[in-house]
C-alpha positions as CSV (number, residue, x, y, z in Angstrom):
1,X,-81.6,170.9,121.6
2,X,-79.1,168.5,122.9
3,X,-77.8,169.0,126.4
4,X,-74.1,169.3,125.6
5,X,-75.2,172.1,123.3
6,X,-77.7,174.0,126.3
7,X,-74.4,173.8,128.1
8,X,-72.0,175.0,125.9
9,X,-74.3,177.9,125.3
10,X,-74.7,178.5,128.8
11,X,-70.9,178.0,129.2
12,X,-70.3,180.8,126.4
13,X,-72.4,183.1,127.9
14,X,-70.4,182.4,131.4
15,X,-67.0,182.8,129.8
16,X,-68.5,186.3,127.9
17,X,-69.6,187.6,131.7
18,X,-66.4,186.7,133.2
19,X,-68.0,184.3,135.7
20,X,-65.0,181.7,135.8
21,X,-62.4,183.6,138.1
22,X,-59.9,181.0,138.4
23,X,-58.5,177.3,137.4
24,X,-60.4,175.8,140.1
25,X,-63.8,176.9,138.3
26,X,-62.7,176.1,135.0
27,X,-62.0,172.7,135.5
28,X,-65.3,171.7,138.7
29,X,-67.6,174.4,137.4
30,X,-67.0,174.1,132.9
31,X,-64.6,170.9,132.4
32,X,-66.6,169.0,134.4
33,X,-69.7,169.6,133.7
34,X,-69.0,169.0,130.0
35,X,-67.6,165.7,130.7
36,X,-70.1,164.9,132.4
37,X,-72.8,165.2,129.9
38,X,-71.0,163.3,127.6
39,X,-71.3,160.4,129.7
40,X,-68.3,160.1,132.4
41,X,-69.3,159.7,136.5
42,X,-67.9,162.6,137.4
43,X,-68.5,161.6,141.0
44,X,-66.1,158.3,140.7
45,X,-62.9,158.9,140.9
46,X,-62.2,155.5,139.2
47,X,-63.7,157.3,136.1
48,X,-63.0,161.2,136.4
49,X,-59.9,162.1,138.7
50,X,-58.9,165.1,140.1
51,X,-55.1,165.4,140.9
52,X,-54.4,162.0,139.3
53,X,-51.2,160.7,139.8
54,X,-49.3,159.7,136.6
55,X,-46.3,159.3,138.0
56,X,-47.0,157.4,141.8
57,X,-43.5,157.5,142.2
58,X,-43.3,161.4,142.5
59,X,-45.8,162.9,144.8
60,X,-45.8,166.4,142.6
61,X,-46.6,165.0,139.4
62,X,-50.3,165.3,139.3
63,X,-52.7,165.6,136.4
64,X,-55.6,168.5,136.6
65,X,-58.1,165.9,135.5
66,X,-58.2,162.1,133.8
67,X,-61.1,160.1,132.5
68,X,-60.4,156.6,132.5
69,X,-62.4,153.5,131.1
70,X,-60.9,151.5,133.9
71,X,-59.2,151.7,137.3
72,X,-55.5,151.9,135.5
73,X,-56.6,152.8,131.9
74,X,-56.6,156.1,131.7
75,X,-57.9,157.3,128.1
76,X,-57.9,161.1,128.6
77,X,-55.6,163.0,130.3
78,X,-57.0,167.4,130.4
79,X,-54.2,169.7,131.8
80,X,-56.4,172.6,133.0
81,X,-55.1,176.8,133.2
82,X,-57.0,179.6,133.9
83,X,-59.2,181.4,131.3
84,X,-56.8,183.1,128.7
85,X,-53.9,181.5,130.6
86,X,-53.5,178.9,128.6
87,X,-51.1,180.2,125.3
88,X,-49.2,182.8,127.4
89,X,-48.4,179.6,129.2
90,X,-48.1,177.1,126.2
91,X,-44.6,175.8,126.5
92,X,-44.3,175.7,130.2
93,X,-47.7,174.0,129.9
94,X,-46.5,171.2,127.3
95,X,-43.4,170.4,129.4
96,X,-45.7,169.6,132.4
97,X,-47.9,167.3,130.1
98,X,-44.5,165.8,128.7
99,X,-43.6,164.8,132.6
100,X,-47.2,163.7,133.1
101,X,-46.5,160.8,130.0
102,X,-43.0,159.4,130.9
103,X,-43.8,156.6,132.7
104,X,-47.7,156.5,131.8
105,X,-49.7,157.3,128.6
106,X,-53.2,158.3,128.0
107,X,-54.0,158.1,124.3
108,X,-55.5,161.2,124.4
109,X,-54.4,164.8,125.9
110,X,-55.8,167.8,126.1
111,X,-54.5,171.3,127.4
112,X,-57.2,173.8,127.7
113,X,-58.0,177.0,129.6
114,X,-61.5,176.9,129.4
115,X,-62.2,178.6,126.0
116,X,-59.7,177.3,124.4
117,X,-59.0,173.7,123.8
118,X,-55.8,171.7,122.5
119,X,-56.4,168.4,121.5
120,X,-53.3,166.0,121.1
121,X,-53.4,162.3,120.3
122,X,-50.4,160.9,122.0
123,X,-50.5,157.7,120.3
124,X,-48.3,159.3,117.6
125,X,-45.7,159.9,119.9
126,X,-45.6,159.5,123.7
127,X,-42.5,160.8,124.2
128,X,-42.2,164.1,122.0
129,X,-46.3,164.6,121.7
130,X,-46.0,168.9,121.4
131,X,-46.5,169.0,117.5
132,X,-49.1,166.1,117.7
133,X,-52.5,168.6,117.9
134,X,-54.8,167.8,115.6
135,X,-57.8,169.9,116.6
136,X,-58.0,173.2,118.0
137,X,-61.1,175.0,119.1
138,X,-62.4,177.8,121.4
139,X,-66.1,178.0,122.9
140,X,-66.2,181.9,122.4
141,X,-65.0,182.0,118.5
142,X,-66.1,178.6,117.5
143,X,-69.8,177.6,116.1
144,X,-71.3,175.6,118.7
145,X,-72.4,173.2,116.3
146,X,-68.3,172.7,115.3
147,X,-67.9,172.5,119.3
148,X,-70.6,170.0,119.8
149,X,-69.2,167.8,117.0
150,X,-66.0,168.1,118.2
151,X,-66.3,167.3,122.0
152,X,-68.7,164.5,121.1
153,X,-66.4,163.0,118.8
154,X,-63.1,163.1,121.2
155,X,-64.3,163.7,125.0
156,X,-67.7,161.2,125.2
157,X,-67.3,158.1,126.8
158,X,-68.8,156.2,124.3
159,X,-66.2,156.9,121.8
160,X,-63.5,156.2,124.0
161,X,-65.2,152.4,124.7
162,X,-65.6,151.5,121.8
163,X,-62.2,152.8,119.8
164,X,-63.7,155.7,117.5
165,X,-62.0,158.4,119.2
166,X,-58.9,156.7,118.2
167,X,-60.2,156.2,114.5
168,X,-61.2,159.3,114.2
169,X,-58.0,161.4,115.6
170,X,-55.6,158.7,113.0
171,X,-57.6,160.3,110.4
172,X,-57.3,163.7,111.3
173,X,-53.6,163.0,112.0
174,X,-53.4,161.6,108.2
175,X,-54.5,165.1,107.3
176,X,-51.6,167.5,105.5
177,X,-50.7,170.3,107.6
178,X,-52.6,172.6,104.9
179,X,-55.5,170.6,104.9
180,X,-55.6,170.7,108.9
181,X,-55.7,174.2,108.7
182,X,-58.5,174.9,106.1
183,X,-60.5,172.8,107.9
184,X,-59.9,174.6,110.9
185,X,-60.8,177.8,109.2
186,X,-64.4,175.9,108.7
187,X,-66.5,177.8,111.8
188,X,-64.8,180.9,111.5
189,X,-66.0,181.1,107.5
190,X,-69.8,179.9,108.7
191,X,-69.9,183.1,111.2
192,X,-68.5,185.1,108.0
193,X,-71.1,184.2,106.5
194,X,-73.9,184.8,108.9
195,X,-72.3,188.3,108.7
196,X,-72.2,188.5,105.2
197,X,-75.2,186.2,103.8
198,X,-74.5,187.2,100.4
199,X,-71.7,185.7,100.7
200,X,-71.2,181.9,99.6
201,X,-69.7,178.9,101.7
202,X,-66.8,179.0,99.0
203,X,-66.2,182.1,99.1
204,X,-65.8,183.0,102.5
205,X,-63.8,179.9,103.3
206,X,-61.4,180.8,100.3
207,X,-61.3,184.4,102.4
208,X,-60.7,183.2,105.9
209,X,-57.7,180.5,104.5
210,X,-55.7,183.5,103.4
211,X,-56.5,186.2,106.3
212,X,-56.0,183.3,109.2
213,X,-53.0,181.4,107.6
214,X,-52.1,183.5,104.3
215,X,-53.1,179.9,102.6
216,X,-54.4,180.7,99.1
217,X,-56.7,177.8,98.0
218,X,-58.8,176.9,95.1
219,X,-62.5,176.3,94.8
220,X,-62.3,173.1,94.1
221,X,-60.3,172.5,98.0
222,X,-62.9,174.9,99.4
223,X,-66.1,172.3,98.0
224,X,-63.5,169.4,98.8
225,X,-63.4,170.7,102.4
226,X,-67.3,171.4,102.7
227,X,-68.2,168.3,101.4
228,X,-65.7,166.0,103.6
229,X,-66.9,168.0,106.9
230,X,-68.6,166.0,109.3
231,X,-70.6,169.0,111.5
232,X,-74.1,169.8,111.2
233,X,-73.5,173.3,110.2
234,X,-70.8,173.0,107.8
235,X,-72.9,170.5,105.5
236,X,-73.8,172.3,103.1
237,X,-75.7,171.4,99.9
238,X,-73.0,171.7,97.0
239,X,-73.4,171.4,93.2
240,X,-69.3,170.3,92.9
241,X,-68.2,166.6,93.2
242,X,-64.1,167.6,93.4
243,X,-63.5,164.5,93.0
244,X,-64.5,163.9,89.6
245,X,-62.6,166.0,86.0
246,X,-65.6,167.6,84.7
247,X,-63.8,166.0,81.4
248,X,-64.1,162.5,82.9
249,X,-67.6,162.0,82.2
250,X,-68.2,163.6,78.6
251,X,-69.5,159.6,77.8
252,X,-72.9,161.4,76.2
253,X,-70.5,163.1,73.6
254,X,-66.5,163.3,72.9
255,X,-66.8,166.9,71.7
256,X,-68.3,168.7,74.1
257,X,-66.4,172.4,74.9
258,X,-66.6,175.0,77.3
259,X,-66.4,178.9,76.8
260,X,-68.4,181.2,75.6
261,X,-67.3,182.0,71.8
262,X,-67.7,180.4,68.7
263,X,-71.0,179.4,69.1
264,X,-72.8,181.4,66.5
265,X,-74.4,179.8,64.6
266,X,-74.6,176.3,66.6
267,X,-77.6,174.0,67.7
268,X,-77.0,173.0,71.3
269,X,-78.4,169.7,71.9
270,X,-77.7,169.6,75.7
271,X,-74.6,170.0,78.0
272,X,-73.0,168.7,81.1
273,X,-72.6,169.8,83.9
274,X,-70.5,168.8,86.8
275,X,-70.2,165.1,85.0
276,X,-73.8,164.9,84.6
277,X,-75.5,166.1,80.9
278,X,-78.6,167.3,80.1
279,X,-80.6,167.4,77.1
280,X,-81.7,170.7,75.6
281,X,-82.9,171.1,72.0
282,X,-81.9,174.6,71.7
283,X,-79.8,177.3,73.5
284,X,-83.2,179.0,74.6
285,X,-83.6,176.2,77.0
286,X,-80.0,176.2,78.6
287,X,-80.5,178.8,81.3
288,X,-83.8,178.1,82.5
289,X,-82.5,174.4,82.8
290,X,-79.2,175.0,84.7
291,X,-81.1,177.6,86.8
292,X,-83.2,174.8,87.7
293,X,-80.7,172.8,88.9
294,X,-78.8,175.5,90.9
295,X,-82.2,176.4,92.2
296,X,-82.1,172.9,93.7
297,X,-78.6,173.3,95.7
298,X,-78.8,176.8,97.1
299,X,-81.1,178.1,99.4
300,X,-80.0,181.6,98.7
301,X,-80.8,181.1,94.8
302,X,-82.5,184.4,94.8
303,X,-79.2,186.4,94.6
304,X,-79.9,185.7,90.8
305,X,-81.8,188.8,91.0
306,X,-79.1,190.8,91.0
307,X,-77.8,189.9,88.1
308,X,-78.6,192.3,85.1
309,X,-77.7,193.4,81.4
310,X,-77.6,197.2,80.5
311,X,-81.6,197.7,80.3
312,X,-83.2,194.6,80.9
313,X,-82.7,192.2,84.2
314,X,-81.5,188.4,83.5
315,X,-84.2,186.8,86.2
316,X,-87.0,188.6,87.6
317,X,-90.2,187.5,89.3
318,X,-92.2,189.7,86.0
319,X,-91.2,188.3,83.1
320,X,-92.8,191.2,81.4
321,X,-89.5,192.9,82.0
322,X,-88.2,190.6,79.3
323,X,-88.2,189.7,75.7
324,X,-88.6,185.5,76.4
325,X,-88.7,184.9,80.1
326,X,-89.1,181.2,81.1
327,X,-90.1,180.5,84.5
328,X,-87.5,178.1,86.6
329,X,-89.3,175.1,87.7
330,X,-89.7,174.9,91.5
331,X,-89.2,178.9,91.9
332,X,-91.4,182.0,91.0
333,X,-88.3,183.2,89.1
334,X,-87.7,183.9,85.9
335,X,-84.9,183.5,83.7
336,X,-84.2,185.3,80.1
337,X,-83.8,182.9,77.6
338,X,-83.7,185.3,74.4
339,X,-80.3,185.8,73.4
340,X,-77.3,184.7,70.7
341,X,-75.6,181.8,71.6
342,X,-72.4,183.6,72.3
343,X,-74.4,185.7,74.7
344,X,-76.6,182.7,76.7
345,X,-72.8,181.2,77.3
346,X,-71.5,184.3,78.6
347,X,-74.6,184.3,81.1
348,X,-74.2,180.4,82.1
349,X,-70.9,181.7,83.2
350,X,-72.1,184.1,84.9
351,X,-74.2,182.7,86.9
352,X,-72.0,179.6,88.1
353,X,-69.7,182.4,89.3
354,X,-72.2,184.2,91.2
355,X,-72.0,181.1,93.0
356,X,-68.2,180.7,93.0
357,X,-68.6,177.4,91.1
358,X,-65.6,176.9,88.4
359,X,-66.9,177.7,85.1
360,X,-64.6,174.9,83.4
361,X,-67.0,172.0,84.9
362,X,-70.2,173.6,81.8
363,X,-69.3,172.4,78.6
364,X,-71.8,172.5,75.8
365,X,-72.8,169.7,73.2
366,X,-72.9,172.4,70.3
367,X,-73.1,171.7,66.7
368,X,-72.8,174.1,63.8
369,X,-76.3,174.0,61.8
């Protein structure tokens, strides 16, 4: 375990127990000390300063804190409130950082209270920076592996050196508004889910979107958004490449179709899935094979035990329940592969939407006999 992530731990557990009592422990006994392990002397004051003076001509204008890489280049100016005082106090707050830049500019500000943290890259626009956050998060909501990501990428020293800070906040800037704030909706879906482990990635992002910012999104921008996601936790193993038309890649045949009628009396000789096809020589083997490759991307494939016809299941781990089981390689599960076409199509559907994965990406290379 790293030690920015023992701290913010022990810094969530602090906040929960109401041990920070005022601004002055929030910024020497939680600000600090997370600066600090990402790399800045906190005991320089040519590095980390305390009541730093933006403005030298007025006495009164003082910044809470500012890390600078040297003497006179200040590259993080943190505007620092007491804990929950921070959005009660929001505008009055901006206004004071607004004073803070006239005359001198760090690239980055941040206005926090503790918990929660505003992160604004000024370089968009010294002079009217208050719609310029691009990241918002708070220690007692947020994952701590979205906090540790976060705090690395914009507060450690390193990154501040050698320019990636900057990169990284013009990419986040580049970001739509409604992209901005499905990604933000990232941690909060992850705790959803360790709620709710039946629930998928997909799914619960697609939930949180709509209950945090009534934003109704597709599948296809829930993967998008998994996939492009730089944390630990929110990398998760997906079957979807967004970026590709499932109808892109039919090179293996120009007729392939999706749905699940009109296949009665067909031959399948394979099918493609997500761009990629696979060769079957019959439609007994087209569940066990897509099983196997779904098997592959979730670690929660089991929930495939729950899925059941009227009196026989569709996997089991005792394929004497069924007429043909076929075992799916890797797994003790098996699948039921007996069935008319029409019916093994309607349970390939099935199954990719037990997963929330768009059922227009399977199309079959079926030929009548």
């Amino acid at each position: 375990m790293s030690e920015l992530r023992q701290i913010l731990e022990d810094i969530r557990r602090k906040l929960t127990n109401g041990v920070y009592q005022n601004e002055e422990h929030v910024r020497l006994s939680l600000v600090a000390r997370i600066v600090q392990s990402l790399g800045w002397d906190i005991w320089n004051p040519g590095e980390v300063n305390a009541e730093y003076k933006a403005t030298p001509q007025e006495d009164n204008t003082k910044v809470d804190l500012t890390l600078l890489t040297s003497p006179r280049s200040a590259a993080v100016f943190i505007e620092i409130k007491d804990v929950g005082k921070l959005i009660p106090k929001l505008s009055d707050t901006k206004i004071q950082m607004k004073g803070y830049l006239r005359n001198y500019s760090a690239p980055f500000c941040i206005l926090c209270d503790g918990q929660q943290w505003l992160f604004y890259y000024v370089y968009a626009d010294r002079i009217d920076f208050s719609d310029k956050c691009f990241k918002e998060v708070n220690i007692n909501k947020d994952s701590i592996d979205e906090l540790e990501s976060v705090f690395y990428k914009y507060l450690a020293k390193e990154n501040h050196l050698n320019g990636k800070s900057k990169t990284d906040a013009e990419t986040e800037m580049a970001l739509s508004d409604r992209e901005r704030q499905i990604r933000e909706c990232l941690s909060e879906a992850q705790n959803l889910i360790k709620s709710n482990p039946l629930l998928s990635p997909v799914q619960a992002l697609i939930q949180v979107s709509m209950e945090r910012y009534n934003i109704e999104i597709t599948q296809s921008e829930a993967y998008k958004c998994f996939n492009e996601s730089n944390t630990v936790e929110n990398t998760v193993s997906l079957p979807i490449s967004v970026t590709q038309s499932p109808h892109q890649a039919q090179t293996k045949n120009d007729k392939l179709r999706g749905g699940t009628t009109g296949f009665g009396k067909t031959k399948l000789n394979g099918f493609s899935f997500n761009g990629t096809y696979h060769s079957v020589n019959n439609w007994a083997n087209l569940l066990p094979e897509l099983s196997t490759v779904l098997a592959k991307q979730f670690a929660d494939f089991e929930r495939v035990l729950n899925l059941k016809g009227r009196t026989r299941p569709y996997y089991d781990i005792n394929d004497k329940n069924m007429r043909k089981g076929k075992v799916i390689n890797g797994t003790n599960i098996y699948v039921e592969s007996h069935g008319d076409p029409n019916e093994i199509a309607r349970r390939a559907h099935l199954l990719l939407r037990t997963f929330n994965i768009p059922t227009d990406i399977l199309l079959f290379d079926a030929h009548k006999r």
